[in-house]
N, C-alpha and C positions, 0 to 999 in steps of 0.2 A: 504493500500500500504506500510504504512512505516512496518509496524508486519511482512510483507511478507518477505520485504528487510532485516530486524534484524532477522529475521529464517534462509535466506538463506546465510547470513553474518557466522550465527552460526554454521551452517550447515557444512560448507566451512570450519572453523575453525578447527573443530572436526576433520574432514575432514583429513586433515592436521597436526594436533596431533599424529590422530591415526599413520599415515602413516610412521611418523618418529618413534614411538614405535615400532612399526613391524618391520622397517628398521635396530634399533639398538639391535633386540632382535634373529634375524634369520640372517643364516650362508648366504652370500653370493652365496655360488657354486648352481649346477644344481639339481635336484633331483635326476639325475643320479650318479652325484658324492656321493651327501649326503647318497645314496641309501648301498652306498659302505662301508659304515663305520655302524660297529655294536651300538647297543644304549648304551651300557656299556661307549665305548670312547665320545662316543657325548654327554651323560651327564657326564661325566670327566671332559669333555670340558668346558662346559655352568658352571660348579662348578669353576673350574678355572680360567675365567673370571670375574666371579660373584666375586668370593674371592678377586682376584687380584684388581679389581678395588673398594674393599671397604676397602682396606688394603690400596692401594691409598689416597683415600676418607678421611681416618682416619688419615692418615699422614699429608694430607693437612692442618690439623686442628692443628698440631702441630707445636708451634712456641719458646717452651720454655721448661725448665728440667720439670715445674707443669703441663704442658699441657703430653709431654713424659709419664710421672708417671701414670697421668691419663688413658694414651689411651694402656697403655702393656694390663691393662686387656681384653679391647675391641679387639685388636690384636690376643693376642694369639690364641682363636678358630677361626679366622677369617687367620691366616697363617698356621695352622694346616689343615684347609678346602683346603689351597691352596696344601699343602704338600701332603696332600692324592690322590690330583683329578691329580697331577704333578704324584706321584708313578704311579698311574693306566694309563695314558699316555704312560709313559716310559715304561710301560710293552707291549705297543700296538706292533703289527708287520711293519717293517717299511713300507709296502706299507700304512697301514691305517694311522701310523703317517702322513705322506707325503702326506695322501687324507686329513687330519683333519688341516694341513698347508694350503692347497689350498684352505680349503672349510670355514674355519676361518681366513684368512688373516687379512682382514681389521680389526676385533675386534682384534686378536693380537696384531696388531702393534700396534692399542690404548691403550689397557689395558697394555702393558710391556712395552711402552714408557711413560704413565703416568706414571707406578709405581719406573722407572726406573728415574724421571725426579726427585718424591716426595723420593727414595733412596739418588739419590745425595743431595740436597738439607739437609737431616736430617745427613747423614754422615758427611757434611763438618760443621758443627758442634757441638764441642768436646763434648759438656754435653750431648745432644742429642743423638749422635755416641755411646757413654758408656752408655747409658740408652736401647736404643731399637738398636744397633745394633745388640748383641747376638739373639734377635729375632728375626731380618731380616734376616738374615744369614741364615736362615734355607727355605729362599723363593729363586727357581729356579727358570727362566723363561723357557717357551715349545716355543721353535721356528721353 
């Protein structure tokens, strides 16, 4: 009895993991919408989230000019990724931009709110600001 109950505890668990994996890893909209955007911008997309929130990630960690120093190199291919998948966006046609808004919302606003949150924070200060700012600079947000 109790093996049954610690299986389906586990079970349950899993369960529940997975669900919030899927949740945070696919677009919100209908299939119909999703249907609507070519696979070029929709992996623009996923790249661009992906970047943005490890460009985030990376900032987070930064609390000082030795930490700064440390993380440009981690950065750089990691806002460049951002840079490119932002280019191929921008070149979309405005309907699909405006279906890739609707059908990405909610990671948007995660991902450019966080990164926007770990921006201010490293700008307002100065050592930081003159270390990785010239690099940040070069990150647009897709809204």
């Amino acid at each position: 009895m109790k093996m049954a109950m610690r299986a389906g505890i586990l079970a349950g668990a899993v369960a529940l993991g997975t669900q919030g994996c899927e949740s945070m890893s696919k677009p919100e909209a209908s299939p119909a919408l999703l249907s609507m955007i070519p696979a070029q911008y929709k992996e623009a997309m996923t790249g661009y989230l992906a970047g943005l929130t490890d460009v985030s990630g990376t900032l987070a960690k930064v609390n000082n000019l030795s930490d700064a120093l440390k993380a440009v190199p981690r950065l750089q291919p990691l806002v460049e990724k951002v840079a490119a998948a932002q280019r191929t966006l921008n070149a979309a046609p405005a309907d699909v931009k405006g279906n890739l808004v609707k059908a990405y919302a909610g990671d948007l606003e995660k991902s450019n709110t966080g990164f926007q949150a770990q921006l201010s924070r490293v700008m307002g200060t100065e050592s930081l600001a003159g270390t990785l700012g010239p690099l940040l600079q070069r990150v647009s947000l897709f809204k």
